[in-house]
Every structure is written in C-alpha cells, then in structure tokens.
N, C-alpha and C positions, 0 to 999 in steps of 0.2 A: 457464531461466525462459521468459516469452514475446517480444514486441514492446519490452517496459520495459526502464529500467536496474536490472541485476542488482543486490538490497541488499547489503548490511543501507544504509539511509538513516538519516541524521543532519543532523540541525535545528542549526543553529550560528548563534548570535544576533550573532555578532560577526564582523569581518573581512571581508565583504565588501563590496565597493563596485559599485555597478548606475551608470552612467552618465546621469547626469539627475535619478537618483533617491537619489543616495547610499550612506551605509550600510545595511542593511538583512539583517535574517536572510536564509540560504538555505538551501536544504535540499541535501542534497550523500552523494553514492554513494562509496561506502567506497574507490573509486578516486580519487575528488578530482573526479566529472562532476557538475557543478550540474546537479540534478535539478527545482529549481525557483529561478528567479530569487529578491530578496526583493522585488520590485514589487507582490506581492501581499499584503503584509503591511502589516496599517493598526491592527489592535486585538486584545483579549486572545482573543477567539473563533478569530482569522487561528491565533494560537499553536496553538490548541487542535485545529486542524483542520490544522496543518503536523505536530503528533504522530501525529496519524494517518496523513498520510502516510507519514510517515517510517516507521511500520507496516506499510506497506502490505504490501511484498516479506514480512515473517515471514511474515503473518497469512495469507497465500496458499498458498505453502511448506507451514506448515504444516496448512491444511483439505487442499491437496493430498495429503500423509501422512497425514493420520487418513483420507481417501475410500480410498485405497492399500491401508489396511489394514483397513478396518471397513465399505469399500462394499453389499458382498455382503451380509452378517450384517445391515444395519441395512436392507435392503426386508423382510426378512421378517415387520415390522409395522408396523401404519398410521402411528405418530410414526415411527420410524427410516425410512420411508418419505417423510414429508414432510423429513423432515430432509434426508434424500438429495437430494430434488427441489432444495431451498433451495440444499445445498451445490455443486452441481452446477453449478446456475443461476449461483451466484457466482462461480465459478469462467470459469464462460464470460463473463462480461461483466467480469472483470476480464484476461481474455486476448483483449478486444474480438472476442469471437466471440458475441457476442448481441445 
C-alpha cells in the first residue's frame, strides 16, 4: 500500500481505553495498530465517518484494481475519460502525492 497502515480497519466500540479520556471507540488495523485514537469521537455523525475510515484501505485497493485493469479502455471516451482523471486524482491524494 502507501505511507498508511496496511487494512483491512475495524471500528471497535468497545475496549479501549484513551488516558484522560476513557473509554472510547477506536479504529484499529487487522494487526492490532490503533489506527485512530477514540478522542475523536463525540456523536453518531463521528460513527459515521470512523466507517469510512475504516474503508478507506478497501476502497483504495480496490479503484487501484479496477485503474489496473480498465485504465487504457476508459480514455478512449469523454466520460471514461473524466472518470479516469477523477480516479487518478484520488488516488494520488489519498497516497498524499497531491
């Protein structure tokens, strides 16, 4: 993968404990590496957006495999084109090269 912790990530509501701050969800790398404290969880929107994280590593993986195999084929028109540009572009700023 890139700079980040290698997923799959998992949102675990339960069990940890943050110093100062108690219990609190954290999100946590299939090796056991807290990949986010739970300091930053306060309300149901926090939950909603610790799912996503926890997404993150697939959802990268896989745009990186679909670009892998349908890069070429999808410039050769103006949507598959734009798409391309979009996919790209996400790609680089989620491997903080943008």
């Amino acid at each position: 993968m890139g700079k980040h912790t290698d997923g799959p990530w998992v949102l675990e509501l339960e069990g940890h404990y943050t110093p100062g701050c108690g219990e609190h969800p954290h999100i946590v790398a299939a090796d056991g590496t807290v990949v986010m404290d739970g300091e930053w969880y306060s309300s149901v929107p926090d939950l909603d957006n610790a799912r996503l994280f926890c997404a993150a590593p697939d959802l990268l993986e896989a745009l990186e495999e679909a670009m892998s195999m349908l890069g070429e084929r999808l410039i050769k028109d103006t949507l598959g084109y734009e798409w391309n540009e979009k996919a790209t572009a996400a790609i680089a700023r989620a491997r903080g090269e943008a």
